[in-house]
N, C-alpha and C positions, 0 to 999 in steps of 0.2 A: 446538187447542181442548181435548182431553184432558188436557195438561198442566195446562191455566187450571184445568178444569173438577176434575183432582185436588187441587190450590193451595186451591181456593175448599171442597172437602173437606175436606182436612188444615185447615186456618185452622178451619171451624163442629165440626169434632170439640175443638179448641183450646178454644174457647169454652164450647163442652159439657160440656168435662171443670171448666176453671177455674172455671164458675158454676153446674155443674150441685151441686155442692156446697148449692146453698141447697134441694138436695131430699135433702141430708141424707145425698151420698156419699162425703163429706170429712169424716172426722172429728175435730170437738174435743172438749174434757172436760171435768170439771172433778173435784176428787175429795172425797169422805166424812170423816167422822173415821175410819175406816177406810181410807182409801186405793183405794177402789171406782173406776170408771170410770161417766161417767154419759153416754149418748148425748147429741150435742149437735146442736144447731138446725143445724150447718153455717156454714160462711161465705159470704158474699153479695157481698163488693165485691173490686176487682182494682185491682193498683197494677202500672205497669212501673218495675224499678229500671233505670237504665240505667248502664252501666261508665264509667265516668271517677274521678277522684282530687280530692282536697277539702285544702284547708288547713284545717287547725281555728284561725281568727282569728277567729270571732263577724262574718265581712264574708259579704254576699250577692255574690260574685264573680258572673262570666261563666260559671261551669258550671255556677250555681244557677241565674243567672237565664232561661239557655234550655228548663228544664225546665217540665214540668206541674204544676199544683201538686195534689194528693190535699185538698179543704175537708171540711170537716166544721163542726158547733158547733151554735150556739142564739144567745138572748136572752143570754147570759149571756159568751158568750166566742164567736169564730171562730178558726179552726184551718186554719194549710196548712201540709203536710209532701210536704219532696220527699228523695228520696233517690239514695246512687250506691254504686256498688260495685267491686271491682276484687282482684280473688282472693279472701282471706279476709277484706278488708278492706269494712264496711258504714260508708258515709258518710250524715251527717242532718242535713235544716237545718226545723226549724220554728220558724213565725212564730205567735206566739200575741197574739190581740187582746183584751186583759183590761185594764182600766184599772183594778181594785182589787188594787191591789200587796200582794203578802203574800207573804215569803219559802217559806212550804209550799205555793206555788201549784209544782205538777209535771208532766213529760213525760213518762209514761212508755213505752217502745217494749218491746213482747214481739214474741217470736222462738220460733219452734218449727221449727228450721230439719233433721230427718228426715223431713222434710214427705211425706207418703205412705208413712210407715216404721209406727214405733210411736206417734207424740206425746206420750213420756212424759219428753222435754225440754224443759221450757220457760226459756226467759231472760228475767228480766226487768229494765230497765236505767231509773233512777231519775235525772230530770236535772232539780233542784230550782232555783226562780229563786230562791234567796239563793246560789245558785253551790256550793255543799257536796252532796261527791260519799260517797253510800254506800259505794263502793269505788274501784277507782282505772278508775275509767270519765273516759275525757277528753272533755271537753265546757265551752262556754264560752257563759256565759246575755250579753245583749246587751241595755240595756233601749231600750226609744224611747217615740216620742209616744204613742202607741197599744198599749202591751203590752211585750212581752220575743222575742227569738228565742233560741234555745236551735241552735247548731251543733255533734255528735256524732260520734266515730268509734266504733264497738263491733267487736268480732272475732270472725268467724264460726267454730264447729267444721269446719268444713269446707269448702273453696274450690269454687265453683259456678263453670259453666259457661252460656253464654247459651241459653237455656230452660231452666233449671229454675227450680225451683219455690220457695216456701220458705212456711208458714202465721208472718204476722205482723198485729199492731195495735197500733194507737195509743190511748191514754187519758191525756185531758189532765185535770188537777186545778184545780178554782177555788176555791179555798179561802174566800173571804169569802161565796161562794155553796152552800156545800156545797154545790158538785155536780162529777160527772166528765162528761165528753166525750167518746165513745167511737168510734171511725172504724168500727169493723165489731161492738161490741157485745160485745165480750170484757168476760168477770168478770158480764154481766147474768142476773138472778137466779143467781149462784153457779156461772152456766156460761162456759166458755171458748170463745169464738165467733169464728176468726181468719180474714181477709179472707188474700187471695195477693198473694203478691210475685213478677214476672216476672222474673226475670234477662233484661235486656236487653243488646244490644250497644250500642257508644259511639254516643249523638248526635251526628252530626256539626253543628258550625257554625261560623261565620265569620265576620271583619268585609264586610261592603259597603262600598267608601268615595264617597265625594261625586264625581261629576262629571257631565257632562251628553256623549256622543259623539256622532258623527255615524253613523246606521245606513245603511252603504256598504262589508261589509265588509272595512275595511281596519281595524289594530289599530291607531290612531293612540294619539299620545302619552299623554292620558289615560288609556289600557290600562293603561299603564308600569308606575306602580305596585297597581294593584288584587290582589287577593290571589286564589293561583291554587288551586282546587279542581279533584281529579277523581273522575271518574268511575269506583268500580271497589266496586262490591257489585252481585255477578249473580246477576240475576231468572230469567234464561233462560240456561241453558248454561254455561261456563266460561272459554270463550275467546270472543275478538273485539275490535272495535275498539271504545278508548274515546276518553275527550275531558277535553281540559283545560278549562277553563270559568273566567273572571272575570266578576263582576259589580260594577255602578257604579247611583248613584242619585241624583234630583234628588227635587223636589218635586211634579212630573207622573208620572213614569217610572220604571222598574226595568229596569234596561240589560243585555243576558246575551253575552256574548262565545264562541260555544265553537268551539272546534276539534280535531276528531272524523280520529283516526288510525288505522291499522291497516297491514296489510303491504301492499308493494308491488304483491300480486296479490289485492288484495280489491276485491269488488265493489261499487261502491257503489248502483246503481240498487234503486229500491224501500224505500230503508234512511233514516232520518226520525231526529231527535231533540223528544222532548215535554217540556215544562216547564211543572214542577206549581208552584202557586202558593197558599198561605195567609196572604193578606194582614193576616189579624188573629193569626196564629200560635196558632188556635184546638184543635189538636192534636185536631182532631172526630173521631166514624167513620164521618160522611158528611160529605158535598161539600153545602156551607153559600154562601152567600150572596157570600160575599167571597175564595170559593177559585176556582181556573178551571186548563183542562189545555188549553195548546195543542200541534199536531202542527206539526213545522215538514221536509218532507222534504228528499232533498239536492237537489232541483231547483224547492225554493223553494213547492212548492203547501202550503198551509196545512189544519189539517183542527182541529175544536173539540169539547171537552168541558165536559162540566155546567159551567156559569161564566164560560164562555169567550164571549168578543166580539169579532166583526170587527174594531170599530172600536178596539179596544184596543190592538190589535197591530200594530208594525211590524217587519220583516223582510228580512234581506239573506243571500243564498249562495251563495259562492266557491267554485273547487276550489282546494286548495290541494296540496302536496308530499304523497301516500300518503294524502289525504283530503280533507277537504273543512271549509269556517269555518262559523262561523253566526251573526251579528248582529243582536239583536233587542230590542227595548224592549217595554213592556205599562205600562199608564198604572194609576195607583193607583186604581183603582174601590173604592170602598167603605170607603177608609179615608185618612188625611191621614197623608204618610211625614217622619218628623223625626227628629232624632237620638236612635240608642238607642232607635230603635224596632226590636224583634224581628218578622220576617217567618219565615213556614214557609216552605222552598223546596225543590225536589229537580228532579234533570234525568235523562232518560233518554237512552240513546242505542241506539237497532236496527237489528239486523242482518239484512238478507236474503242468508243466502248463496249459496241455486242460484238466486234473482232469481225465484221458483215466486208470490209473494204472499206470502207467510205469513212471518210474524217464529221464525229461528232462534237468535239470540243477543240480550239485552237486558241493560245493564249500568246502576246508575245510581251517583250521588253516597251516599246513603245509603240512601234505606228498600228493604228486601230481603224488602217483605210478597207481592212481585206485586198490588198492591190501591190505588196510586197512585192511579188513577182514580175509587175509590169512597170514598176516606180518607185524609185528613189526618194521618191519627196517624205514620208514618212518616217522614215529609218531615224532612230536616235546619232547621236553622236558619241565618238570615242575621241581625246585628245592623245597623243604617243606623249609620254614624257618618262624622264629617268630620277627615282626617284630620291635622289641626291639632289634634285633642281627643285625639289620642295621641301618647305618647317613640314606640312602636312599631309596626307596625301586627297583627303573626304571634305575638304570645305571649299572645292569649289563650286559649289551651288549657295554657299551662305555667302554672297554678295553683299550684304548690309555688315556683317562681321567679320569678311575674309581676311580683310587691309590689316584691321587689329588683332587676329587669332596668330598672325604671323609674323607681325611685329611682334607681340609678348614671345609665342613662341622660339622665334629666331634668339632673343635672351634668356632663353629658358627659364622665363617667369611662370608659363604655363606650360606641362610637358602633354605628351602626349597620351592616349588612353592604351594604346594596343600596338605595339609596332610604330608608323607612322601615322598613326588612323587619332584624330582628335574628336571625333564623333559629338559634332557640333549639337545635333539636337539630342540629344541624351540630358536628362539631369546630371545637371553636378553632383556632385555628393558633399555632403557638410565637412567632411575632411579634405577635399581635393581646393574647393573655395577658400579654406582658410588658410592652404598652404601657400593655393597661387596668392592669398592677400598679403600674406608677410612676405612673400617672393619681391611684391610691386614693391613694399613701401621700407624693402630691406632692414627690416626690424629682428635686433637681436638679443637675446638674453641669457644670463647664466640660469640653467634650468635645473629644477628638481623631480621631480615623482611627474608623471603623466598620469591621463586617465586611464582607468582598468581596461576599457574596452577599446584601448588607442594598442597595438601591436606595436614592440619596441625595434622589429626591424624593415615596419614600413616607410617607406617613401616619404609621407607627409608628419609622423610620427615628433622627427625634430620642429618643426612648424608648429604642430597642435601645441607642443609643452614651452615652446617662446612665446604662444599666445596667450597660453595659462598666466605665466609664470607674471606676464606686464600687465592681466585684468581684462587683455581683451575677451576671452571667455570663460567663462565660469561654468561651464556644461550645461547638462538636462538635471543633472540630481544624481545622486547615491555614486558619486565620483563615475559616472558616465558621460562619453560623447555624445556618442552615436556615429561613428566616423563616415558610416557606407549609407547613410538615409538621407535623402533631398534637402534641398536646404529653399525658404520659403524666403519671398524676396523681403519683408520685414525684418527676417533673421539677417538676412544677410545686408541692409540696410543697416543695424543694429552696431554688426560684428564692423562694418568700413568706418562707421562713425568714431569707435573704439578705438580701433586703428589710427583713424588720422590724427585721434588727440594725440595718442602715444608719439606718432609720428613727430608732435608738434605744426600740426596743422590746423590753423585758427577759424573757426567759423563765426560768421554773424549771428546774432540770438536769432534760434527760429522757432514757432509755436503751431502749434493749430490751424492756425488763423492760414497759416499760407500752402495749407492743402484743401482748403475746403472748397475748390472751384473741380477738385475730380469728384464725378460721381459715387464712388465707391470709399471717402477718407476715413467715413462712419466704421468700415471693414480693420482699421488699424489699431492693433492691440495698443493700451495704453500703456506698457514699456516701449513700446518703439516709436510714439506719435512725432517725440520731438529728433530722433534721429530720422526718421523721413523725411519731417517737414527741412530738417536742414539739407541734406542733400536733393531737395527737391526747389529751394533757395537756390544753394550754390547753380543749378543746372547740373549736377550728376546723374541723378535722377529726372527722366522726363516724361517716364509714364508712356501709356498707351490710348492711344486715342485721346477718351477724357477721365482714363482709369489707371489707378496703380497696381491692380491685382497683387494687393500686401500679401495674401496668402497661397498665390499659387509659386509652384518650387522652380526657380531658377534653371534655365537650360545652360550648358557650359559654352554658347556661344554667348549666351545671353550675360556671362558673367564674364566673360573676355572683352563685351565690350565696355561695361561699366567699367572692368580693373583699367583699359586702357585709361579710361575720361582718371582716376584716380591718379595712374603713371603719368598725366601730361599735368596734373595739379603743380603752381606753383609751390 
């Protein structure tokens, strides 16, 4: 109870501090012809940015669309802006609803990011819908039926951490209407008046895919593929038992799979998993209509929170090997579930560990507010989708690689690892690389003998011996692959080079000389100097930061999207 009761302290002091500002303890400015400071009204509204990474393509991806959106506007235009973050890196997507088109119609985003220091930085960053940028800010205006989006990356001074702070606003331009739009009232009567930005951690979310199971805990086949989430942001403590959890949906139901682990000599009596539910994906900071929290314990007794209905719930529970399952469905009250419909979801799992009553450990999927039960705003995301309407079913959180994993995919130049699962961050393997590379550059050969340790009735096996057979590899030695072991990005720089010649793909002579601006060129074995240096010419290759990491092994996102830049080669 002390803990709770400090949690629900710390959180109202939170709140205190970030809006207590509208009494004027947060200061903005604005300044004279003199360069004076003039006390300012304060800021009034609060945005949470939350951590994830953004393609800048003008598209409303999967990491836009599970977010909140920040409205604002009038008679004249509406305005939503959602934001992300990820070191120094601040991501922007707004949607403007303006149907009288005029190139000086603008976005503008200010930034005062000493927030609590001095406020005598301000930024302010100019994203005009005839696309023409005042400086070399990157952003790409979108038009549609309804208005323009405008999608932004800008660069912070300084890499924040999840809770801080930073004073910003939005002010959008209407040009045919002289008038501006302002989210917190900045620049009004010549004062500078900026709302908060929260640095948030990453929302988690997920696809849900279509099935209908049988609630009997047992993982029958429909489980198979569903995409596995766990549990692991603690509410209570540090240690204990978590849970993997799948979930599946029909037309009636939201299906929850989880099995809840821990060590051999953990106790499980008294110990319960709850599953929070916002079925409108309302992101409230109360418990609304269409949200509901049931208790499901490990000997099956049920217990209900604001929302919650008997009759809603079905439930099944196992012991299983070190723990125990949980099978449960809750029927769609208050809303109609279809595809690419977005659901709030989060699961908890508690621990009683000297079996006293009382919860000593509490770990969930995402929200790490301790306030599940009174708010929404936490809870991860589930997207409903069927999963025929995806190449893949796990890459959408790899936003920088999704466009290309699904392109190759969709031509089965790159298949998948497991079912529909392409398990984007996982290493490639030296055989799956080589296969998807003769996939791209559809290279064919009459083949003889393969390698000893290449299996003749695998998958990539005809690939490895056309790659033999035209010189693009010549193995490790003593007629070995290595088929199943990583492949380092040299290697795999090495083997595309091969390829393209084969291919008849002509490159400019490249040497040394035009790698030597990345930090790390010295790290490049000298078999491979001059096939890096060339696709690092071409722009195939572009490195990291101001590094190539020759010798770290390729992730299979990370090689889907080089194969693409390869597939779009003249």
């Amino acid at each position: 109870m002390l803990k709770r009761l400090k949690m629900h302290l710390k959180r109202l002091l939170l709140l205190l501090f970030v809006t207590g500002v509208a009494y004027g303890t947060l200061p903005a400015f604005s300044e004279d012809s003199q360069g004076t400071m003039e006390s300012p009204p304060g800021s009034l509204k609060t945005m949470t940015i939350h951590k994830g990474n953004a393609v800048i393509d003008g598209k409303s991806e999967f990491q836009w669309e599970i977010l909140k959106p920040e409205i604002f506007g009038s008679e004249v235009a509406n305005v939503s802006v959602k934001a992300l973050w990820n070191k120094k890196t601040l991501y922007l997507y707004v949607m403007v609803e303006d149907l009288t088109q005029d190139g000086n119609d603008c976005v503008k985003l200010l930034l005062c990011d000493d927030y609590g220091k001095t406020y005598e930085n301000i930024d302010v960053f100019s994203f005009y819908r005839d696309g023409v940028a005042e400086d070399d800010t990157d952003f790409i205006i979108t038009e549609n039926e309804r208005g323009y989006s405008v999608e932004a990356v800008v660069t912070l001074s300084e890499n924040p951490i999840p809770g801080d702070l930073i004073a910003i606003d939005f002010v959008v331009t209407n040009t045919s209407a002289t008038k501006e739009l302002n989210w917190n009232n900045s620049g009004s009567t010549g004062l500078w008046s900026f709302g908060t930005g929260f640095f948030g951690k990453e929302l988690k979310a997920a696809y849900s895919l279509y099935g209908t199971p049988t609630i009997d805990g047992e993982m029958e086949a429909v489980w198979a593929d569903a995409i596995e989430i766990t549990t692991n942001t603690w509410v209570h403590g540090i240690v204990g038992p978590t849970a993997k959890v799948r979930t599946l949906w029909d037309e009636k139901k939201l299906y929850i799979y989880a099995q809840v682990i821990g060590k051999p000599e953990s106790l499980w009596e008294k110990d319960s998993v709850e599953i929070f539910l916002d079925r409108r994906n309302d992101k409230a900071n109360t418990i609304e209509q269409d949200d509901a929290r049931y208790l499901i314990s490990f000997d099956n007794n049920l217990g209900y929170g604001k929302g919650a209905r008997a009759k809603h719930i079905q439930s099944y529970v196992k012991a299983v090997e070190n723990g125990y399952a949980i099978e449960a469905s809750i029927a769609w009250d208050q809303v109609t579930a279809a595809q690419d419909s977005l659901v709030g979801f989060d699961i908890q799992v508690n621990h009683d560990y000297n079996r006293d009553g009382a919860r000593d450990n509490a770990v969930t999927w995402n929200d790490s507010t301790g306030f599940s039960d009174i708010s929404t705003e936490g809870y991860g995301v589930l997207r409903l989708v069927k999963a025929e309407s995806l190449v893949f079913t796990d890459i959408y959180s790899i936003a920088w690689a999704k466009d290309q994993i699904e392109f190759l995919g969709s031509r089965q130049i790159i298949m998948a690892s497991a079912g529909q699962r392409f398990e984007p961050t996982k290493e490639v393997t030296r055989a799956d690389f080589l296969h998807y590379l003769i996939n791209t550059l559809s290279l064919t050969a009459q083949t003889g003998s393969n390698f000893d340790d290449v299996p003749p009735d695998a998958g990539y096996a005809s690939a490895i011996a056309v790659a033999r057979t035209l010189g693009i590899t010549n193995g490790v030695g003593n007629n070995q692959f290595l088929p199943l072991a990583g492949i380092t990005r040299q290697d795999m720089m090495t083997l595309v080079v091969r390829a393209l010649n084969v291919a008849g793909k002509s490159f400019e002579s490249a040497d040394e000389a035009d790698i030597q601006g990345f930090t790390d060129a010295s790290l490049v074995s000298d078999y491979a100097v001059q096939s890096v240096a060339a696709l690092v010419k071409y722009g195939i290759i572009q490195g990291t930061g101001n590094r190539l990491n020759p010798r770290f092994n390729l992730t299979r996102a990370e090689a889907a999207v080089l194969l693409y830049r390869v597939y779009q080669m003249p």
